[in-house]
Every structure is written in structure tokens, then in C-alpha cells.
C-alpha positions in Angstrom: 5.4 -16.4 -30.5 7.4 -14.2 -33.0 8.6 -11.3 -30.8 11.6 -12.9 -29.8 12.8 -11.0 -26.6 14.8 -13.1 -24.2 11.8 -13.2 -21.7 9.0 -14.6 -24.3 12.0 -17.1 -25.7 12.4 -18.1 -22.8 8.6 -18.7 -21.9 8.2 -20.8 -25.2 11.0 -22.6 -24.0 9.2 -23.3 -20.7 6.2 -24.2 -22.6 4.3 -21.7 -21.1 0.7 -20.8 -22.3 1.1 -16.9 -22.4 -0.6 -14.1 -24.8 1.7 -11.3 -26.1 0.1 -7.5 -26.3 1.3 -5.3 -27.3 1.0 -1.1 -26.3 2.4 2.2 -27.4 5.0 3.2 -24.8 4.9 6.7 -23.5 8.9 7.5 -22.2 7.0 10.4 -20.4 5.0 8.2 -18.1 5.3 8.8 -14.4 4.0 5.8 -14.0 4.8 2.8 -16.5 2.2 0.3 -15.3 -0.1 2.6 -14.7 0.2 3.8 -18.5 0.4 0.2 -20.0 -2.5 -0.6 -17.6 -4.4 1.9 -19.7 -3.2 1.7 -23.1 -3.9 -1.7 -22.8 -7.6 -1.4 -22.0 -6.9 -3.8 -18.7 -7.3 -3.2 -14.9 -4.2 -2.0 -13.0 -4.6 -4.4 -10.5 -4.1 -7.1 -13.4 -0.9 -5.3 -14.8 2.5 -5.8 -12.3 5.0 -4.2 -12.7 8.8 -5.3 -12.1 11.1 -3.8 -9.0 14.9 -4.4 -9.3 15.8 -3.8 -5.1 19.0 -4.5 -3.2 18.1 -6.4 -0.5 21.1 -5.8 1.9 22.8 -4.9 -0.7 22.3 -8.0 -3.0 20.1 -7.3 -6.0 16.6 -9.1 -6.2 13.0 -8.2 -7.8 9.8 -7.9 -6.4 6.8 -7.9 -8.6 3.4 -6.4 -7.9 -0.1 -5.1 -9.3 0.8 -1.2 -10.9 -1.5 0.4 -8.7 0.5 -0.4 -5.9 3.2 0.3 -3.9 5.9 -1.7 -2.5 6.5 -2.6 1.3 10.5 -2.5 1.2 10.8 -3.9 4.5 8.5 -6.9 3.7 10.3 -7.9 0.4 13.9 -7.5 2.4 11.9 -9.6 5.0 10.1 -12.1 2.9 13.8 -12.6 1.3 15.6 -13.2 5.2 16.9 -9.7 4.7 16.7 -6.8 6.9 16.7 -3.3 5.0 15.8 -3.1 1.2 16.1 -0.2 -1.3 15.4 0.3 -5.1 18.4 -0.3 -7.4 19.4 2.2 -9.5 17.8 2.5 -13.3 21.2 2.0 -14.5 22.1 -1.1 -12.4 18.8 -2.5 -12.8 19.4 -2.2 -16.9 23.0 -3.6 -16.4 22.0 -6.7 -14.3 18.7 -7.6 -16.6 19.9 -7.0 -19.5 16.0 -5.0 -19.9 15.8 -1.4 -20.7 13.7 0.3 -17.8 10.5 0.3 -19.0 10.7 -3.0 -20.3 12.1 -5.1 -17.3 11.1 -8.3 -17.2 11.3 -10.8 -14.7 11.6 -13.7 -16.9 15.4 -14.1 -18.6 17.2 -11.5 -17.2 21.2 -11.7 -17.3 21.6 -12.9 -14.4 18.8 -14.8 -12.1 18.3 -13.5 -8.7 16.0 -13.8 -5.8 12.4 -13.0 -6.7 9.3 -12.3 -4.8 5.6 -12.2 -6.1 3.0 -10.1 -4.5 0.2 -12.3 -2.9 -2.3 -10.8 -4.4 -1.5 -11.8 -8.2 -2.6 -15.1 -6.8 -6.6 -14.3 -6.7 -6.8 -13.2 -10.4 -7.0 -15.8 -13.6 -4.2 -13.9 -15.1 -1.4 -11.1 -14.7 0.3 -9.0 -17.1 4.1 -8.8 -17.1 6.7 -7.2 -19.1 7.5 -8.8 -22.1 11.1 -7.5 -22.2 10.8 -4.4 -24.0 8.8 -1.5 -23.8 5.2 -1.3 -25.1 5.6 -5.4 -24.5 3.1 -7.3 -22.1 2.4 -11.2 -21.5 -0.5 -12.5 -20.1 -0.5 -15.7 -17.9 -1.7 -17.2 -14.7 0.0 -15.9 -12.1 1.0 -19.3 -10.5 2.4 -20.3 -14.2 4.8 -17.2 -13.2 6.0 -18.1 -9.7 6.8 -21.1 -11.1 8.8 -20.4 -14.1 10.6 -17.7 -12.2 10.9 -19.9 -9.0 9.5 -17.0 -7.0 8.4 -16.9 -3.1 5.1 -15.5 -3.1 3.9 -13.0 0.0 2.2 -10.1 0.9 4.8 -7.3 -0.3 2.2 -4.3 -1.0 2.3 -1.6 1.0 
């Protein structure tokens, strides 16, 4: 695969089987998954997005379908924490190494605690970020929590 971010190197590296599409990014978005959802013709429910937190203060990242919302106290739960928050856009940049907008949960700088919505588990496939923006992969959803040695759980709201 030829697009060479750090996330779909690192899935050829895994030997994952993963498609690349690609979408024109709209920076006015309110919504990011919600608009790649869209652009890319695909149901939001199939496109999740990526959550940098701080889980009692220690970063993680929660992933789950764009159309919905995260249960903060679940994914501090789910991770034996008590509170969590999001982290800031900065922070979240600094620690991936991803632009917001393009955060991916595969490759980031540094590797931290990662939870994956329970409901990406009922579909054939999900869409993540590719590691840049206007950048999906495609792949089945238990292909993800593996690579990215994710606990999977209910974390929607």
C-alpha cells in the first residue's frame, strides 16, 4: 500500500488485509467522522472515530462508531480507572504524532492503553483513520483489536 503514513506502514508490517480510501477533508467539520462517514459513501456506524482521553490522568484512546458518543466513565472503567476526560487537541497531536483529524490508533508515538467499542465487533468491517486527514482503512474489526492489543467493551454512551 503506497500511502506510507506510520499507521498503514505499520499495518503492512503486521500483514494485515486492510483497503485504503481515501476522502476530501473538510477542516470545517463539526463532526470529522461524521463527514468522512459521508464523503465516503459508508454508514456512520461503520466509520470510528479515534478519542485521545486521560484516564486518571494517564493518556489512552477509546475508539467508537462516529455516530456516537463516548461513555467517559466506562472507558476510565473498562481501563481500572475512575474518572476520564478528553485530552487536549494539542496533547493528543504531541503524544500520536497524528494531526487531529487524522489520528490514528495504529503507530502512534507512543503506545498506550486502548479500548474498542463493542459494537465494532457485529460488523464485517470498520473504518479507521489512516493517519492523516481525508485517510481511511478498512478492516475487520477483530483484525484491529488485535493489532492494537485493544480491550474491547461497551464504551458508547
Amino acid at each position: 500500500m503506497a500511502k506510507g503514513t506510520p499507521a498503514t506502514l505499520a499495518l503492512d508490517k503486521a500483514g494485515a488485509v486492510f483497503t485504503l480510501h481515501e476522502y476530501a477533508y473538510d477542516p470545517a467539520a463539526d463532526r470529522v467522522g461524521l463527514q468522512a462517514a459521508e464523503a465516503l459513501g459508508a454508514d456512520p456506524g461503520e466509520v470510528f472515530k479515534t478519542l485521545m482521553v486521560l484516564v486518571d490522568g494517564k493518556p489512552a484512546c477509546a475508539i467508537l462508531a462516529s455516530d456516537r458518543e463516548a461513555a467517559l466513565k466506562k472507558v476510565a472503567a473498562v481501563l481500572g480507572g475512575k474518572s476520564a476526560q478528553m485530552m487536549k487537541p494539542a496533547d493528543a497531536e504531541r503524544l500520536t504524532g497524528y494531526k487531529v483529524g487524522g489520528i490514528s490508533p495504529f503507530a502512534q508515538k507512543r503506545a498506550v492503553p486502548t479500548v474498542l467499542d463493542a459494537g465494532a465487533m457485529g460488523l464485517a468491517a470498520i473504518y479507521l483513520n489512516g493517519g492523516r486527514r481525508g485517510l481511511q482503512v478498512r478492516l475487520a474489526p477483530d483484525d484491529a483489536a488485535r493489532l492494537l492489543g485493544a480491550k474491547v467493551a461497551e464504551i458508547a454512551a
